[in-house]
VOKOL-561663 format. One record per residue: chain; residue number from 1; x, y, z of N, C-alpha, C in turn. Coordinates in Angstrom, 1 decimal, always signed. Example, Ala and Ser with C-alpha at 12.3 -4.5 7.8 and 13.67 -1.06 7.14 Angstrom:
# residues 2
chaine A, num 1, nX +13.2, nY -5.7, nZ +7.8, caX +12.3, caY -4.5, caZ +7.8, cX +13.2, cY -3.3, cZ +7.8
chaine A, num 2, nX +12.8, nY -2.2, nZ +7.1, caX +13.7, caY -1.1, caZ +7.1, cX +12.9, cY +0.0, cZ +7.9
This chain:
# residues 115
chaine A, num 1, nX +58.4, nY +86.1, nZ +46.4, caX +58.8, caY +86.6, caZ +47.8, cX +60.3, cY +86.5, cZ +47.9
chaine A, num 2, nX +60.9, nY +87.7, nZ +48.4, caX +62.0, caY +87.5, caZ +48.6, cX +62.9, cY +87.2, cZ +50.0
chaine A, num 3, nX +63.8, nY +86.4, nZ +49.7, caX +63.9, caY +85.7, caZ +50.9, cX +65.7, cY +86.1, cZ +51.6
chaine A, num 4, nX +65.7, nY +86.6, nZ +52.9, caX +67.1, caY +87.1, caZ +53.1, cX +67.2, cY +86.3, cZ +54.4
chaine A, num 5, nX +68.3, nY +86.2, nZ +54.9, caX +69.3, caY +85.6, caZ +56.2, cX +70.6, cY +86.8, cZ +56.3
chaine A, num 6, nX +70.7, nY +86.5, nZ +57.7, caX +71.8, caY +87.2, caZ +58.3, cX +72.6, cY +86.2, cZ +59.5
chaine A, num 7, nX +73.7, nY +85.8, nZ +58.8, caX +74.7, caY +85.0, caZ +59.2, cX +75.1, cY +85.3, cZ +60.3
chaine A, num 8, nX +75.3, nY +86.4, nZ +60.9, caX +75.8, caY +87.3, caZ +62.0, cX +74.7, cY +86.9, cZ +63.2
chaine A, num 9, nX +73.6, nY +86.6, nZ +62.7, caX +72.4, caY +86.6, caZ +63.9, cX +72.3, cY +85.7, cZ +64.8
chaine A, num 10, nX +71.9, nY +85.5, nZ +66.0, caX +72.0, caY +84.4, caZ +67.1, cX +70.6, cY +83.5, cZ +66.2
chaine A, num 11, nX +70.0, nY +83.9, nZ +65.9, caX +68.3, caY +83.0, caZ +65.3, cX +69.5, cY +82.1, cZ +64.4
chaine A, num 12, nX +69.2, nY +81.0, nZ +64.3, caX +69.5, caY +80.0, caZ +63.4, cX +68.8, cY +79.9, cZ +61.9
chaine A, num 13, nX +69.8, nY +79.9, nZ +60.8, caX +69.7, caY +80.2, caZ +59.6, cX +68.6, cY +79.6, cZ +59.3
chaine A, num 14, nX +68.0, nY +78.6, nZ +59.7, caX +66.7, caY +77.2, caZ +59.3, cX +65.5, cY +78.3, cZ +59.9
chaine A, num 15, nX +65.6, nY +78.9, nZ +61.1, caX +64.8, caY +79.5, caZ +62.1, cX +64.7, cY +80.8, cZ +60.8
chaine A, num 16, nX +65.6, nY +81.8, nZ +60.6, caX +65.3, caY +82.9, caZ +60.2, cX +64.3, cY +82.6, cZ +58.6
chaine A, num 17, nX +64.7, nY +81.6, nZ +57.5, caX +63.5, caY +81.1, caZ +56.8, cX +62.7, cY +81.0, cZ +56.6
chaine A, num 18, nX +62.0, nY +80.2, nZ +58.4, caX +60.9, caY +79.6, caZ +58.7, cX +60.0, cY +81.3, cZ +59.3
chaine A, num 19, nX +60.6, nY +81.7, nZ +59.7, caX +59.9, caY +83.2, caZ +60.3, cX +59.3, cY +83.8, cZ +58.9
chaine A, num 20, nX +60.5, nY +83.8, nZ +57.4, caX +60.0, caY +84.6, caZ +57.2, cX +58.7, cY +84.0, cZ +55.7
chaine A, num 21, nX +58.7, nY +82.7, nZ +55.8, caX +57.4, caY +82.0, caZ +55.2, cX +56.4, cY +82.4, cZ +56.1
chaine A, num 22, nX +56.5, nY +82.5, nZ +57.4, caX +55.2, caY +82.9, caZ +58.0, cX +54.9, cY +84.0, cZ +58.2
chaine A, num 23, nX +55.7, nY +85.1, nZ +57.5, caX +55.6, caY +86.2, caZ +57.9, cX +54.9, cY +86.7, cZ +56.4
chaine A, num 24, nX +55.5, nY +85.9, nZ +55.7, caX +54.7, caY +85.6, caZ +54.1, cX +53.6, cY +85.6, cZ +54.1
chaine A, num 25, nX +53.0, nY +84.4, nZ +54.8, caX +51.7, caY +84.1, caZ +54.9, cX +50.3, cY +84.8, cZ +55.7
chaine A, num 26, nX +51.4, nY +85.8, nZ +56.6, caX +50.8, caY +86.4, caZ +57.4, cX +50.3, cY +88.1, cZ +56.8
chaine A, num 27, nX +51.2, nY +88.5, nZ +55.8, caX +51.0, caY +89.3, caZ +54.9, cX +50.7, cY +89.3, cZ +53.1
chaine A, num 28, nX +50.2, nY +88.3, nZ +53.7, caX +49.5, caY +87.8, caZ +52.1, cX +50.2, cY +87.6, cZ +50.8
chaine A, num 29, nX +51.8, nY +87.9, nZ +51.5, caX +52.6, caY +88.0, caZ +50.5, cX +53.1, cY +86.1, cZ +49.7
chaine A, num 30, nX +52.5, nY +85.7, nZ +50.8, caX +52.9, caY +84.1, caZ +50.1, cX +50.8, cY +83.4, cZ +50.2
chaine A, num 31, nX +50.2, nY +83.4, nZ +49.3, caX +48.6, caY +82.7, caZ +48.9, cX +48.8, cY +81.1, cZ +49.7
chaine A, num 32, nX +47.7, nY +80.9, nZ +50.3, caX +47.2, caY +79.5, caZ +50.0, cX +47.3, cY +79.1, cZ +48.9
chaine A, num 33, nX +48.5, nY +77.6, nZ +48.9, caX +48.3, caY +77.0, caZ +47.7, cX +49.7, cY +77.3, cZ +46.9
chaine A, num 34, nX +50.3, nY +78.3, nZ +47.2, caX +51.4, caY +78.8, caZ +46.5, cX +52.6, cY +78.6, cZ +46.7
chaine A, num 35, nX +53.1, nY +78.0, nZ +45.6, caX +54.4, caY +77.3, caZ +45.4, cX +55.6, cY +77.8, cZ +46.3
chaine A, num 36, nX +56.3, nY +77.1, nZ +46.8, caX +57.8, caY +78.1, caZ +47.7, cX +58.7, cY +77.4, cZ +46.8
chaine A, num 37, nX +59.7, nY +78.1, nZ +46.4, caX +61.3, caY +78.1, caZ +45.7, cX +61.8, cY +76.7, cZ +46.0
chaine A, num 38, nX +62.2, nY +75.7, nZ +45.1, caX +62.8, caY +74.7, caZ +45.6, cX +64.0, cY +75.0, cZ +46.5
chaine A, num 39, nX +64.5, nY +73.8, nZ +47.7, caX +65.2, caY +73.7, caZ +47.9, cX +66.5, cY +74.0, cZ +47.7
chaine A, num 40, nX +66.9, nY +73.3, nZ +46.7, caX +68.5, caY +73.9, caZ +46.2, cX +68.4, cY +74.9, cZ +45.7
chaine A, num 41, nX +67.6, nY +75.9, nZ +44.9, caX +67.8, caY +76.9, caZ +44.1, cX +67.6, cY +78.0, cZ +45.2
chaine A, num 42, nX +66.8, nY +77.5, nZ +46.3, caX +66.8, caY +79.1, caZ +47.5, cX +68.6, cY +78.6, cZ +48.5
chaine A, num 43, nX +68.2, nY +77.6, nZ +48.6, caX +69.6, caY +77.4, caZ +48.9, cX +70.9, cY +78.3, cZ +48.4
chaine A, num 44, nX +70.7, nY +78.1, nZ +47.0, caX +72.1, caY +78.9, caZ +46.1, cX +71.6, cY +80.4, cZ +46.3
chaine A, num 45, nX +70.9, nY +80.7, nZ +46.5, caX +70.3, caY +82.2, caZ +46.1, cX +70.7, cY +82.7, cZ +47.6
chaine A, num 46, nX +70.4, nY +81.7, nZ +48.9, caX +71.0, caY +82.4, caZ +49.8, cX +72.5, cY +82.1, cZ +50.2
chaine A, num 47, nX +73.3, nY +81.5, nZ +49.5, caX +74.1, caY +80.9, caZ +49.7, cX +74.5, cY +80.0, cZ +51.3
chaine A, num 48, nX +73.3, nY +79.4, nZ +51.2, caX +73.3, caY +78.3, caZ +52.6, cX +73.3, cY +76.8, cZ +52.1
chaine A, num 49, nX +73.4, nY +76.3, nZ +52.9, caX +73.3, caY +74.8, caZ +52.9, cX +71.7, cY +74.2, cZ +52.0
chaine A, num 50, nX +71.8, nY +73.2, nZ +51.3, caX +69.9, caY +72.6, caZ +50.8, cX +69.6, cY +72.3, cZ +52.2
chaine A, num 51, nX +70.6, nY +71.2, nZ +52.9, caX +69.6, caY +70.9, caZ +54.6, cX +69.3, cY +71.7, cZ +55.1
chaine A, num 52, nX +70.1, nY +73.1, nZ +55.2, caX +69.6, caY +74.4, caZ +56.0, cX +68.1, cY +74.5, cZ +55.8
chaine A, num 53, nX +67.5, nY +74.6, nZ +54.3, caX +66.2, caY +75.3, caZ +53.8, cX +65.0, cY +74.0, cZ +54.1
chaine A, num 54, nX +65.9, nY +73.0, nZ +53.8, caX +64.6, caY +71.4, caZ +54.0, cX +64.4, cY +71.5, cZ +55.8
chaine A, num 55, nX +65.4, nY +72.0, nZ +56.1, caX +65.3, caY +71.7, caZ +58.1, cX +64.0, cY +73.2, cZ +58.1
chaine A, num 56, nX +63.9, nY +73.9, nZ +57.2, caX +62.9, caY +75.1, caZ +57.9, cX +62.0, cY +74.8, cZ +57.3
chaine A, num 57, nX +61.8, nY +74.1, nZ +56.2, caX +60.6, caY +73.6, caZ +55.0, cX +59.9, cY +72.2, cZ +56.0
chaine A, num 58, nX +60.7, nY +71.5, nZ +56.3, caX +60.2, caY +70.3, caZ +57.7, cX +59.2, cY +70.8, cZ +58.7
chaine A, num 59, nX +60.1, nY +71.9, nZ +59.6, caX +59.5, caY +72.5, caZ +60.4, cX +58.6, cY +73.1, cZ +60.1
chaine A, num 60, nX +58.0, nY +73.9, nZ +59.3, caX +57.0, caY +74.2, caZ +58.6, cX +55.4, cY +73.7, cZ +58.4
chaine A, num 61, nX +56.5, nY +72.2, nZ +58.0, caX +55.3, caY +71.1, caZ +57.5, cX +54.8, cY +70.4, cZ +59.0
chaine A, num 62, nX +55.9, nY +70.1, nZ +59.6, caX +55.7, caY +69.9, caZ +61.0, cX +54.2, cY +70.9, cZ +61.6
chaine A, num 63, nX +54.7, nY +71.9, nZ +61.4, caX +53.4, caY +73.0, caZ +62.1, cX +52.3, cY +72.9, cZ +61.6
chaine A, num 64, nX +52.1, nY +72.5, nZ +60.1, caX +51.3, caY +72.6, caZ +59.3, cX +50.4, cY +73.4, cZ +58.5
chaine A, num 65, nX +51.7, nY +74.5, nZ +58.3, caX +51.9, caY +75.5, caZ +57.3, cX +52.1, cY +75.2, cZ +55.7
chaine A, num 66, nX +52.9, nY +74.1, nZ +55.9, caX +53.0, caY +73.9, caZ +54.6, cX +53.0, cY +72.4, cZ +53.8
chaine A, num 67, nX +53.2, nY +72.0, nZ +52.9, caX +53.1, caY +70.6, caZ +52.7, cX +54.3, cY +70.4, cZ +51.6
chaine A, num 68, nX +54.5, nY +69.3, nZ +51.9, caX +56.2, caY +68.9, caZ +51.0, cX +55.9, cY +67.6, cZ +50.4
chaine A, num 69, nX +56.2, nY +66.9, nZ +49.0, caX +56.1, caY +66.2, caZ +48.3, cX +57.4, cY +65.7, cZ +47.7
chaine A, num 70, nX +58.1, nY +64.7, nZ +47.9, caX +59.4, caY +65.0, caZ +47.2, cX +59.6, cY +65.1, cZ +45.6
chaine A, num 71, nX +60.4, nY +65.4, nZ +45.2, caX +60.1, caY +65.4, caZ +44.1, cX +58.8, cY +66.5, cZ +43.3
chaine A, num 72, nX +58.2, nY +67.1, nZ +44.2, caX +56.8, caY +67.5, caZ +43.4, cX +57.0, cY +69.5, cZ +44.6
chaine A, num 73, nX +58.2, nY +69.5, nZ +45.5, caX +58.4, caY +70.8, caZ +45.8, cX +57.1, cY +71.2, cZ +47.3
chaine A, num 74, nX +57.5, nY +72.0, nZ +47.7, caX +57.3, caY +72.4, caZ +49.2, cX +56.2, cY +74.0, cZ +49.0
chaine A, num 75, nX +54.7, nY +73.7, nZ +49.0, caX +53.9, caY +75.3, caZ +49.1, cX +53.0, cY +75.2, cZ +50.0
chaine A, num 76, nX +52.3, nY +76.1, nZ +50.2, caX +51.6, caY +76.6, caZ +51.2, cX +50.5, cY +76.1, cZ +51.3
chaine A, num 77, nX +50.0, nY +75.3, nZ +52.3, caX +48.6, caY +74.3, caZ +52.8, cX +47.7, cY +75.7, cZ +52.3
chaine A, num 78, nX +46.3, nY +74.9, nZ +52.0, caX +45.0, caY +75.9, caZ +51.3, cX +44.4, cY +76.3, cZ +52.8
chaine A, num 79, nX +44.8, nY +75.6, nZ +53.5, caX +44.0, caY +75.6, caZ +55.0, cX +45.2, cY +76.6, cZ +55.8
chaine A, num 80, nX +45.9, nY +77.1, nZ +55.1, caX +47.0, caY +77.9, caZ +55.9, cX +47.0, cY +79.4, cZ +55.8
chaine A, num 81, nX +46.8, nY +80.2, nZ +57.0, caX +46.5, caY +81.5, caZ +56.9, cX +46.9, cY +82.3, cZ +58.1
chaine A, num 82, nX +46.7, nY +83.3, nZ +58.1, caX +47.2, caY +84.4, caZ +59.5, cX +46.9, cY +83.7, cZ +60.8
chaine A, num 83, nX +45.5, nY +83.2, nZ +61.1, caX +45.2, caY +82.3, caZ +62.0, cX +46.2, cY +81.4, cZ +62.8
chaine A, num 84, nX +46.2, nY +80.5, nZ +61.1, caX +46.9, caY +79.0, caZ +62.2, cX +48.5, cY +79.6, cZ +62.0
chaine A, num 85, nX +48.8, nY +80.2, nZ +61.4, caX +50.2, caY +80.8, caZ +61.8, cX +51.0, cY +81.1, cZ +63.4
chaine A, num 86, nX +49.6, nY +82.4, nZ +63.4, caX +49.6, caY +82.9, caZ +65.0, cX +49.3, cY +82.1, cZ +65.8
chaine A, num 87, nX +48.4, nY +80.9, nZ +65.9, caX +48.3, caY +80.3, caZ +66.9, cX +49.4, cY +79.2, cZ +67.4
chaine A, num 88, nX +50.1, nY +78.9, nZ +66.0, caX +51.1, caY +78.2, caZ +66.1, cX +52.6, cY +79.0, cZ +66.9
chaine A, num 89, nX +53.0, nY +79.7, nZ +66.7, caX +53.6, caY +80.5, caZ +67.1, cX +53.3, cY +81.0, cZ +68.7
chaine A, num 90, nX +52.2, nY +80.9, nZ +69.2, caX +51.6, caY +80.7, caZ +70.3, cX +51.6, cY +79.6, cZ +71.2
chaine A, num 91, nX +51.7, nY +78.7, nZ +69.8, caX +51.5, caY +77.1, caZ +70.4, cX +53.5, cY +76.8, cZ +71.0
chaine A, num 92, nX +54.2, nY +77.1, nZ +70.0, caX +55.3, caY +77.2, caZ +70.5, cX +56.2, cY +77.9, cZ +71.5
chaine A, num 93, nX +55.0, nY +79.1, nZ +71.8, caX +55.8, caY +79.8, caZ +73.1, cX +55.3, cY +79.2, cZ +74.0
chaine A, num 94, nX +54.2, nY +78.7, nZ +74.3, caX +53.8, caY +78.1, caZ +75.7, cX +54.8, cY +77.0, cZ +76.1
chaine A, num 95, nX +54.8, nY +75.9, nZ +74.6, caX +55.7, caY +75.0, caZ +75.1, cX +57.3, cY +75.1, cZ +75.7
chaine A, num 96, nX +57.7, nY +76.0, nZ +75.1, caX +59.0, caY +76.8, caZ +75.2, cX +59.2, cY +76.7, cZ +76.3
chaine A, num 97, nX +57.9, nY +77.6, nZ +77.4, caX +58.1, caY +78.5, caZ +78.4, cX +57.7, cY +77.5, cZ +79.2
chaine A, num 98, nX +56.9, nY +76.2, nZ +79.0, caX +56.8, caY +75.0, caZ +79.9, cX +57.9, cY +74.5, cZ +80.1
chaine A, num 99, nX +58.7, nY +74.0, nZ +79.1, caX +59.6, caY +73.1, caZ +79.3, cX +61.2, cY +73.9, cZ +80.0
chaine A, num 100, nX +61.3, nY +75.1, nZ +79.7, caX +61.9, caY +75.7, caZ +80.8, cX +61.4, cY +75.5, cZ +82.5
chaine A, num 101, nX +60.3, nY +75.5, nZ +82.4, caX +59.7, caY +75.4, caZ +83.9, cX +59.5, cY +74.1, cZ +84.2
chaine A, num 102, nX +60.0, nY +72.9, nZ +83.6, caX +60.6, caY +71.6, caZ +84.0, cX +59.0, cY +70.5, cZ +83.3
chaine A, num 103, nX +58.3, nY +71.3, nZ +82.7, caX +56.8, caY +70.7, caZ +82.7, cX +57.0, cY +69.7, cZ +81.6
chaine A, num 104, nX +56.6, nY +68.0, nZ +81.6, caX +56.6, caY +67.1, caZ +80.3, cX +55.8, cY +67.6, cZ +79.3
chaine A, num 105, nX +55.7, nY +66.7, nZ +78.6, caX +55.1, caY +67.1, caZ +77.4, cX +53.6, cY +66.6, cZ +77.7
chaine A, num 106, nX +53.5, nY +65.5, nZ +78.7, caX +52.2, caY +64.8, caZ +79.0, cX +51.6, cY +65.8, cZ +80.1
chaine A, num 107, nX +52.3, nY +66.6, nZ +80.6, caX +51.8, caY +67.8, caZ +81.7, cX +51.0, cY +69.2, cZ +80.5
chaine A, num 108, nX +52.2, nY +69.4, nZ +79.6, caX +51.5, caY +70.4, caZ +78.8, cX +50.4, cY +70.4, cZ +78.0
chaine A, num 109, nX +50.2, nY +69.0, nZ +77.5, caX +48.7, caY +68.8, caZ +76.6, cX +48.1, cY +68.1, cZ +78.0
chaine A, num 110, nX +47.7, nY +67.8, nZ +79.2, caX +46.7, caY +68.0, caZ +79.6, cX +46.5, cY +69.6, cZ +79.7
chaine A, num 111, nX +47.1, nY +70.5, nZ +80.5, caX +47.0, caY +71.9, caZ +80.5, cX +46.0, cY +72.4, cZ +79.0
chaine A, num 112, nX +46.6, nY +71.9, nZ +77.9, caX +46.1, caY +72.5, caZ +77.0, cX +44.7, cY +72.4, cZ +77.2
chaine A, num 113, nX +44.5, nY +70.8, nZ +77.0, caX +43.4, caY +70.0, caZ +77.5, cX +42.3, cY +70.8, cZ +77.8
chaine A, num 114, nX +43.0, nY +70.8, nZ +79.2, caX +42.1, caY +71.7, caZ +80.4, cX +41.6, cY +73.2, cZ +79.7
chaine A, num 115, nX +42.7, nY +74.1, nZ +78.8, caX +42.0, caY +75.3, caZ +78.8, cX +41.1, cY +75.0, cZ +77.4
């Protein structure tokens, strides 16, 4: 998969990475199970920071797209697909759009809750 950033863009370098693993996984272009580019070597290839690529590989793992081992490299959960991508992406606009509208975090998972 090939992986591009644009320095110019308001999306944060970590953010434009993380879009486009899921946009990977969303077009089949990245498998369940399938290795992603270590750290420093996508790093040098986009000429960004290693923390840059580990802060979008985190978040990632955070959502639970993907799984990280140190030492043993960062690929794609077997349980990860178009599905939980979208819903996650879903999951983060609601929150987004709660916490602009002053809502805690203990207000937004009851809501969830509830639906």
């Amino acid at each position: 998969m090939l992986f591009r950033v644009d320095g110019a863009s308001t999306v944060s370098l970590a953010e434009q990475i993380a879009v486009q693993v899921r946009a990977g996984i969303v077009s089949g272009g990245l498998a369940p199970g399938e290795r992603l580019p270590p750290a420093r070597d996508l790093a040098l290839a986009l000429q960004v920071n290693m923390h840059t690529v580990l802060r979008a590989y985190g978040q990632l793992r955070d959502e639970g797209v993907i799984e990280m081992r140190q030492g043993r490299g960062a690929w794609v959960r077997e349980d990860a697909g178009p599905r939980l991508v979208r819903v996650t992406e879903l999951a983060a606009q609601l929150v987004a759009e709660a916490r602009k509208l002053g809502l805690s975090s203990q207000d937004i998972t009851r809501l969830v809750e509830r639906a």
